[in-house]
C-alpha atoms as one frame of an Amber mdcrd trajectory, in Angstrom:
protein
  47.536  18.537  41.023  50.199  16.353  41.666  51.293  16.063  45.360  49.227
  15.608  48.539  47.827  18.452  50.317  45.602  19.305  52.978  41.733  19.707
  52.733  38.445  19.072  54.555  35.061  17.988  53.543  32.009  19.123  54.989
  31.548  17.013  57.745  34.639  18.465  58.736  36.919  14.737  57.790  40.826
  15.777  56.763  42.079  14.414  53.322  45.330  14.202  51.515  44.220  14.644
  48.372  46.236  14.190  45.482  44.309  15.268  41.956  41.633  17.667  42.247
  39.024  18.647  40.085  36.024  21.458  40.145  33.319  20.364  37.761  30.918
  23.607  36.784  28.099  22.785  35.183  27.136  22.924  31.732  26.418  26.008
  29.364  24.726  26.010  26.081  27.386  29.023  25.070  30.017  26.049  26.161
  31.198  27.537  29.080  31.611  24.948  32.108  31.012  21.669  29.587  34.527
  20.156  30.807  36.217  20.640  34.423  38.692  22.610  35.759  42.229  21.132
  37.020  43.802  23.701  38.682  47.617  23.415  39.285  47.065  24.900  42.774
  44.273  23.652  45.141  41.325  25.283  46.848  40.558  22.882  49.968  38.084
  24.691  51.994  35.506  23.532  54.701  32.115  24.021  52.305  34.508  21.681
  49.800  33.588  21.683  45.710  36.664  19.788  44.840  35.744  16.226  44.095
  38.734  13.946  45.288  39.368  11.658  42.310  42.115   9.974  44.664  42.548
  10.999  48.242  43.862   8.805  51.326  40.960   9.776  54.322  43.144  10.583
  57.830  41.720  10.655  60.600  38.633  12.988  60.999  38.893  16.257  62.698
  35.997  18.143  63.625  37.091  21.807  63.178  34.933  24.423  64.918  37.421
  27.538  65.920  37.324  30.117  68.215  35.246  32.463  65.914  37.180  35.759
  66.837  40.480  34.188  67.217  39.562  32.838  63.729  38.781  35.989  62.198
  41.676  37.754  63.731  44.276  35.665  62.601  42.508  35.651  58.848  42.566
  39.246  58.782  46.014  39.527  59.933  47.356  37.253  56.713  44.804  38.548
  54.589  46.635  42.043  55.118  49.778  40.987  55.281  50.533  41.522  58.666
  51.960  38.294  59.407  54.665  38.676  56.076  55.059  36.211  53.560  56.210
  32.696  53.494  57.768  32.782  57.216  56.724  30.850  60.021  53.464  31.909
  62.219  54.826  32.294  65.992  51.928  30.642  67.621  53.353  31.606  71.097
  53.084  35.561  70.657  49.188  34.439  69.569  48.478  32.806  72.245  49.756
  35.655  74.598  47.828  38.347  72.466  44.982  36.262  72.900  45.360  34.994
  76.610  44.297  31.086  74.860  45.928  28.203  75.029  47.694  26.640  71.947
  44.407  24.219  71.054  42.280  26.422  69.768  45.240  28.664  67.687  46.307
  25.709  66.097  42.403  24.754  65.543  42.193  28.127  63.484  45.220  27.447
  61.781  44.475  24.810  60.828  40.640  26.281  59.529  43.000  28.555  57.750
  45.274  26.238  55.972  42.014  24.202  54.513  40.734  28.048  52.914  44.447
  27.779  51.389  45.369  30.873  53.572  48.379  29.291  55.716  50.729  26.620
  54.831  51.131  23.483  57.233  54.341  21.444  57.174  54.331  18.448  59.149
  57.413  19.158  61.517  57.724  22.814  60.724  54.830  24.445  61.450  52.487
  27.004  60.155  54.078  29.482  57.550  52.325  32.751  56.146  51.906  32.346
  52.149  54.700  33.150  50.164  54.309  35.568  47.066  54.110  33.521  44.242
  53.286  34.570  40.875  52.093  30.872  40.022  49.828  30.745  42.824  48.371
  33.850  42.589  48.081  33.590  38.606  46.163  30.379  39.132  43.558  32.217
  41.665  43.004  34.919  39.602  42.364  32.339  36.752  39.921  30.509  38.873
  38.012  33.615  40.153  37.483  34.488  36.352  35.795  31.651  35.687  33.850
  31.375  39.003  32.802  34.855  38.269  31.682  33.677  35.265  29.667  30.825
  36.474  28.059  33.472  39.536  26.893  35.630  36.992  25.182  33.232  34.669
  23.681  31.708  37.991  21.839  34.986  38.188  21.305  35.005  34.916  18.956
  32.501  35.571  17.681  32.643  39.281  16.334  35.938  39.494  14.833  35.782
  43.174  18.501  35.795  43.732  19.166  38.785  42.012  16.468  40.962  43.777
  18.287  39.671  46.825  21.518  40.515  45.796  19.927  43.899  45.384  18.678
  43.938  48.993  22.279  43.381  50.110  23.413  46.122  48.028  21.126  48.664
  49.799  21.781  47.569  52.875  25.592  47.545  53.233  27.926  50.307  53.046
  29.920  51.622  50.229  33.902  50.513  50.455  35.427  53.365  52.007  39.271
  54.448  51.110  40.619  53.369  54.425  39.114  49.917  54.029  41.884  46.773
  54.213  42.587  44.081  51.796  40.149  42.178  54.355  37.548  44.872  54.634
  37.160  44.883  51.280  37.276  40.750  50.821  34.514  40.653  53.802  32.723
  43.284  52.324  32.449  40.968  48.623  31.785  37.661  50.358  28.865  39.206
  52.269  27.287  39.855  49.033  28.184  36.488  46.923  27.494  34.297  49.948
  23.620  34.854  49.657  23.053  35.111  46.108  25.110  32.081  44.843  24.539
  28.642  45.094  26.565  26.682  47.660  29.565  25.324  47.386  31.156  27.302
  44.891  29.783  30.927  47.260  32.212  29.212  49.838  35.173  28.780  46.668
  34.349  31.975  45.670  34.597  33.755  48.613  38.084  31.452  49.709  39.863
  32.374  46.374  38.614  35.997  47.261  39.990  36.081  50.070  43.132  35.061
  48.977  43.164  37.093  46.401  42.897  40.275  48.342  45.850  41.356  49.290
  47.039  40.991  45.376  44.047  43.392  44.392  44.682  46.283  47.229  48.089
  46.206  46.104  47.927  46.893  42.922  45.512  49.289  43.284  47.676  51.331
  45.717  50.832  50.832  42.726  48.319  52.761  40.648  46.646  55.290  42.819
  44.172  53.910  42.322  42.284  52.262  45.575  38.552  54.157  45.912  38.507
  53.232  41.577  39.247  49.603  42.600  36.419  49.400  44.839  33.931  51.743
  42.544  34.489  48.685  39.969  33.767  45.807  42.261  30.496  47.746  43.830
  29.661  48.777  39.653  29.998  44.969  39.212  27.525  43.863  41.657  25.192
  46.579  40.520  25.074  45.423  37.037  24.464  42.033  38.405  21.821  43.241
  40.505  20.414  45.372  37.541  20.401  42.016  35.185  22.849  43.352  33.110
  24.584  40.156  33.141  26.366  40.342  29.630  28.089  44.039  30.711  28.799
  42.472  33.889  30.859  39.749  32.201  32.447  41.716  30.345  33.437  43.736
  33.043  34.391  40.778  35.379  37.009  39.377  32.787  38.250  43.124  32.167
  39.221  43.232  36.014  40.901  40.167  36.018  43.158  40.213  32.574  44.389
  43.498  33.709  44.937  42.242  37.258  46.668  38.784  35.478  48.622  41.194
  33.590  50.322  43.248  36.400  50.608  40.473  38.524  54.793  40.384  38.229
  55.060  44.198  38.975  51.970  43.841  42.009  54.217  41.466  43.523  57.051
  43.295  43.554  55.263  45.991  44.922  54.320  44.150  47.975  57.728  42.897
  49.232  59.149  46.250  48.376  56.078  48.284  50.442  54.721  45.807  52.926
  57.553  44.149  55.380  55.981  41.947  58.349  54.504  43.847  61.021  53.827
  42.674  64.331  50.520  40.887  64.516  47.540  42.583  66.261  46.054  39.641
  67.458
């Protein structure tokens, strides 16, 4: 990736980093024997991305106000703050009865999940719909799906666990958000993959969500959305690994596929609504 941007290692330092590459580890079918350069980046806090070049600013210890956190990311996440406009801090801060520190401290946890844009001077701006971006994330949760499922392949403690989380949470349910639905997936991959692609995972996820529920509702098509994600974890869960691949890249070509027509159907359905936090 050429061009700085903004992203955060894990003892919480900020970096401009300027290439970025995910390395996956080797396969014997092939899979994961070279790297990944994405043309968009995935700076998180739990960071995979090795810098190759990066200029170090100085260090910022992020720890946000956990519910002001989570409201704000489930507010973009749905689409409730629009796309690719500026965040109005102020009307946050009233919701919220906080000062602007610890807004601009989640924003800012935000931006480094690739959630929010930052532009020094500017502001915070909701992301745009862009079919470049959001081709990119659905290329990288392919292969990161990929990589989960041959983890369990081969860790199978991990898989009985998965199994345990399956039990114990709750099938998706129709009225479930974008972010419902994202929480609902991350809670399962956090535990049974390895750290820190779990935490990439779960970011591009996230991101991805609002794509997803979208082009589900163009179709009709929401509760068979979620059936396939829950069937997917099943069949992980089951050690059906192979029919889970499969499966796994059928969701995502088709989702690549209808990505122009999804995001048409967002800016034609969804117009900002005022925030809830």
């Amino acid at each position: 990736m050429h061009g700085p941007c903004i992203a955060l290692d894990r003892r919480g330092h900020v970096y401009k980093c300027y290439f970025n590459v995910i390395f996956l580890p080797r396969r014997r079918d092939g899979f994961g024997t070279g790297h990944i350069t994405p043309a968009f980046c995935v700076p998180l806090a739990k960071l995979i991305l090795v810098q190759t070049h990066h200029e170090e600013v100085e260090p910022l210890s992020i720890a946000p106000n956990r519910p002001l956190y989570s409201a704000i990311k489930r507010d973009l996440v749905n689409g409730w703050l629009g796309h690719g406009i500026p965040i109005d801090l102020r009307s946050i801060e009233a919701a919220n009865r906080v000062s602007s520190i610890p807004v601009r401290e989640a924003l800012v946890a935000l931006a480094a999940e690739d959630l929010v844009d930052f532009m020094p001077g500017r502001g915070f701006f909701s992301k745009p719909l862009d079919i470049t971006r959001a081709r990119n994330q659905v290329d990288m949760a392919k292969l990161l799906l990929l990589d989960f499922a041959e983890y369990l392949k081969e860790h199978k403690p991990r898989r009985i666990l998965l199994r345990g989380k399956l039990v114990q949470s709750r099938t998706p349910k129709h009225s479930d958000t974008p972010f419902d639905t994202a929480e609902y997936i991350s809670a399962l991959i956090r535990p049974s993959y390895r750290l820190p692609q779990a935490a990439t995972l779960s970011t591009v996820l996230f991101g991805l969500a609002t794509v997803v529920y979208h082009d589900a509702l163009s179709r009709d098509a929401i509760q068979d959305t979620r059936d396939e994600v829950r069937s997917y974890f099943i069949l992980l869960s089951a050690g059906r690994i192979d029919q889970a691949r499969r499966a796994s890249l059928e969701f995502m070509t088709s989702r690549y596929e209808r990505l122009a027509d999804t995001l048409c159907h967002i800016a034609e359905e969804q117009t900002p609504a005022g925030s809830t936090t």
